[in-house]
C-alpha positions in Angstrom: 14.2 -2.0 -79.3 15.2 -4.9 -76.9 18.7 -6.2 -77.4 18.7 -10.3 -77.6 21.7 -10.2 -75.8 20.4 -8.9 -72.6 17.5 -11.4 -72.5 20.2 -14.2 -73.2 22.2 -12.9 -70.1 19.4 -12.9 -68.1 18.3 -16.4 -69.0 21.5 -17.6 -68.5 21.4 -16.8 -65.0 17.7 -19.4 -64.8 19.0 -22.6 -64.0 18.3 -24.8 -61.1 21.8 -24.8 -60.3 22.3 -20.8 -60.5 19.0 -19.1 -60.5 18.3 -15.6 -59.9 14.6 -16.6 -58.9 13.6 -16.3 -55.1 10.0 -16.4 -54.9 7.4 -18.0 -57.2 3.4 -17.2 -56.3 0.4 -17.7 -58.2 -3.3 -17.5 -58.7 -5.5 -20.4 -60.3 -8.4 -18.6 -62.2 -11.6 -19.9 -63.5 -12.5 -19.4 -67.0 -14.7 -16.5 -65.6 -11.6 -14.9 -63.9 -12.5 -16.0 -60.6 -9.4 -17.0 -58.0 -10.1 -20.4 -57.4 -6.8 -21.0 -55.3 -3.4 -19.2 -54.8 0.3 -20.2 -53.8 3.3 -17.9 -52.9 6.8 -20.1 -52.1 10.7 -19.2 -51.9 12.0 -20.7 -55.1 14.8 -22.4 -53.6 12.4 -24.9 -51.3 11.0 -26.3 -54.4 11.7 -29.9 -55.4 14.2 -30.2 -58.7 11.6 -31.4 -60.8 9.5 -28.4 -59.9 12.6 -25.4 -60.1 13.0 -26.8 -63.3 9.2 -27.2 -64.5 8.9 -23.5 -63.5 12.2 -21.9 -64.3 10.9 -22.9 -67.9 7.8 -21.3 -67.6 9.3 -18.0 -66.3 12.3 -18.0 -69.3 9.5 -18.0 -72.0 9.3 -14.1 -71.0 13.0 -12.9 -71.6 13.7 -16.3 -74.2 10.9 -15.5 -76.6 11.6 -14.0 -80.2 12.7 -10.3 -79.3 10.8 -7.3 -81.0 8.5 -10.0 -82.4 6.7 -11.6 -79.4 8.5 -9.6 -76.4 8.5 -5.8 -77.3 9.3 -3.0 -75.3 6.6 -0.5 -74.0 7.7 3.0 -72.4 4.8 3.8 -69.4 2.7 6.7 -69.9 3.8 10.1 -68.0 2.2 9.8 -64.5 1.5 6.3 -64.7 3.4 6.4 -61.0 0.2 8.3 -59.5 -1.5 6.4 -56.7 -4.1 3.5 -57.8 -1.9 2.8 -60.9 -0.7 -0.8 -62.4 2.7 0.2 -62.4 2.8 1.8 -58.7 1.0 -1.8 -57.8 4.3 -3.3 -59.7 6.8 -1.5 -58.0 5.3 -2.5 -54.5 4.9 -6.1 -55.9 8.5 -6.2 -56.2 10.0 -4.2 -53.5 8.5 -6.7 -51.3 9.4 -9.6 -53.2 5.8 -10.7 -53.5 5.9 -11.8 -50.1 2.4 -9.7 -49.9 -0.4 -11.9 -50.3 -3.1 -8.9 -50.9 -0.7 -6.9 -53.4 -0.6 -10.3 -55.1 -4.3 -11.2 -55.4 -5.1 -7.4 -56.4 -2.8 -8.0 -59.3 -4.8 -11.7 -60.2 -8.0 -10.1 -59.8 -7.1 -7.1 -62.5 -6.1 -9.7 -64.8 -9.3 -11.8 -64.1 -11.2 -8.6 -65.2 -9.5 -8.4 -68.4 -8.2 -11.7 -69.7 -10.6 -13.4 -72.5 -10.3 -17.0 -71.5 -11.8 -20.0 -72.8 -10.6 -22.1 -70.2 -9.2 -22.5 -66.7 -5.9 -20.8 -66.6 -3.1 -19.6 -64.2 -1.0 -16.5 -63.6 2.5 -17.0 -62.2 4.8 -14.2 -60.7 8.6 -14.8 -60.1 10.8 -12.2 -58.4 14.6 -12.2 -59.3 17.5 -10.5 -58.1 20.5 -10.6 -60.1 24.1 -9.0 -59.7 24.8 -7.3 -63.1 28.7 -8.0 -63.1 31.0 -5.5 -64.7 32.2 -6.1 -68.5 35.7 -5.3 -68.9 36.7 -3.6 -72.5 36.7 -7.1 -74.4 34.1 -7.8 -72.9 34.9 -10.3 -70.9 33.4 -10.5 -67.0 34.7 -9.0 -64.2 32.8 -10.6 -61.9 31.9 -7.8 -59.6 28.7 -6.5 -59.0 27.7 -3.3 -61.4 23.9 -3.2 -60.1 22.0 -5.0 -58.9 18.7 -5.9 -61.3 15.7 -6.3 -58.7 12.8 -7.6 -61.4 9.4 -9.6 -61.6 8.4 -11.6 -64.2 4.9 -12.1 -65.0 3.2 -15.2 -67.4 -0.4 -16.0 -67.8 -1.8 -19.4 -69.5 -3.8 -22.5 -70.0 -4.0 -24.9 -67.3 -3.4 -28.2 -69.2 -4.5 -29.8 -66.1 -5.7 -29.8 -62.5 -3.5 -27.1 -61.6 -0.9 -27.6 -64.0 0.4 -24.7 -66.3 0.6 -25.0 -69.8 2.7 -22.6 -72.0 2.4 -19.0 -71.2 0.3 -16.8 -73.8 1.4 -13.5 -72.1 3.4 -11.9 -69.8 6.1 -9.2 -68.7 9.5 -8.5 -67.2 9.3 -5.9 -65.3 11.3 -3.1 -65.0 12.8 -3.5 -69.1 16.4 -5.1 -68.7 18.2 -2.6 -71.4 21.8 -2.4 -72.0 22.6 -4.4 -68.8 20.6 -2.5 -66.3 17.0 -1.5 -65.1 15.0 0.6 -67.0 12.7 2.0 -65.0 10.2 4.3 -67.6 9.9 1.0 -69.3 8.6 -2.7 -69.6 8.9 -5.8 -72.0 6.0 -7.5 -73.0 5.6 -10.9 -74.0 2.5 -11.9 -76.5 3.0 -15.6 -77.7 0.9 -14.8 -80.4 -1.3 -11.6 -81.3 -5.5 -11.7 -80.5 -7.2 -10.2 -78.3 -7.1 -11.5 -75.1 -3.0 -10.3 -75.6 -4.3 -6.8 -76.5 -7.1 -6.8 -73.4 -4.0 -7.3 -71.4 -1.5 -4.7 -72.6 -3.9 -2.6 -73.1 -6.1 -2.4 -70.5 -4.1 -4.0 -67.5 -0.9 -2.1 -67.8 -2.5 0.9 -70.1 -0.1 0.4 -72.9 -0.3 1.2 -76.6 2.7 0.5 -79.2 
């Protein structure tokens, strides 16, 4: 079970004036799942308008109704092994997406598997936050406990020529649980169920609740 309170400290930390986010890329698919067009930017050379048009779009992950739209999936033994989504993942984040081609491997899965029945976009966001210490009420510490090295992943309409609407799925990625990185796991955010949700979970990162 996800605990709300990790997801609200990690949103709380998404705010144009003390984000988390570094780096934003994306892929622009057809309704086909062809990449029409891709982008990968450091967050922080953004305009304000468009930190805070996408710091939106990647809070609908951790914000959404926990255990209810964002639930928590453990990986499958082995699911490490060369070829895999989640060793794809790991690389994705360990370079910060600054990899064009892990990037556009990761569209083109989804563009294999998403149901679409429209032009739509997938956006990944790399974060690095400093977990600081709680002392015994509670109360921050302010120094670092770990550091939480994550991607978040959403996938959705375009509501215009290469404007995002509101996300239908996604992921943070490693699970944030009890204030630090779980690596065995992954929360996954389903706006509402169907299949094109399912497709995803299912057959993109080989998951089954």
């Amino acid at each position: 079970m996800i605990n709300r309170e990790d997801m609200l400290e990690l949103t709380r930390r998404m705010t144009p004036a003390r984000t988390c986010l570094d780096r934003i890329a994306g892929g622009y698919m057809d309704r086909d799942g062809e990449l029409d067009g891709s982008f990968n930017v450091h967050f922080l050379k953004l305009s304000g308008k468009e930190k805070e048009r996408n710091l939106a779009i990647a809070k609908t992950v951790p914000f959404s109704r926990t255990n209810e739209q964002l639930k928590e999936y453990c990986f499958a033994p082995g699911s490490l092994q060369p070829g895999g989504i989640r060793q794809l993942l790991t690389a994705m984040r360990e370079c910060g997406l600054k990899n064009d081609a892990l990037n556009e491997t990761f569209y083109e899965l989804v563009g294999e598997r998403f149901r679409a029945a429209k032009d739509y976009a997938v956006f990944l966001f790399h974060g690095v936050y400093d977990v600081p210490r709680k002392a015994s009420d509670k109360e921050s510490l302010w120094e670092s406990e770990e550091v939480y090295d994550f991607l978040i992943c959403t996938v959705g309409p375009l509501s215009g020529e290469y404007e995002p609407g509101k996300p239908e799925w996604g992921f943070l990625f490693p699970a944030f649980s009890d204030r630090s990185a779980d690596e065995q796991r992954i929360d996954v955010f389903c706006e509402a169920p169907g299949l094109s949700c399912a497709a995803l979970t299912e057959e993109l990162l080989g998951l089954k609740r």
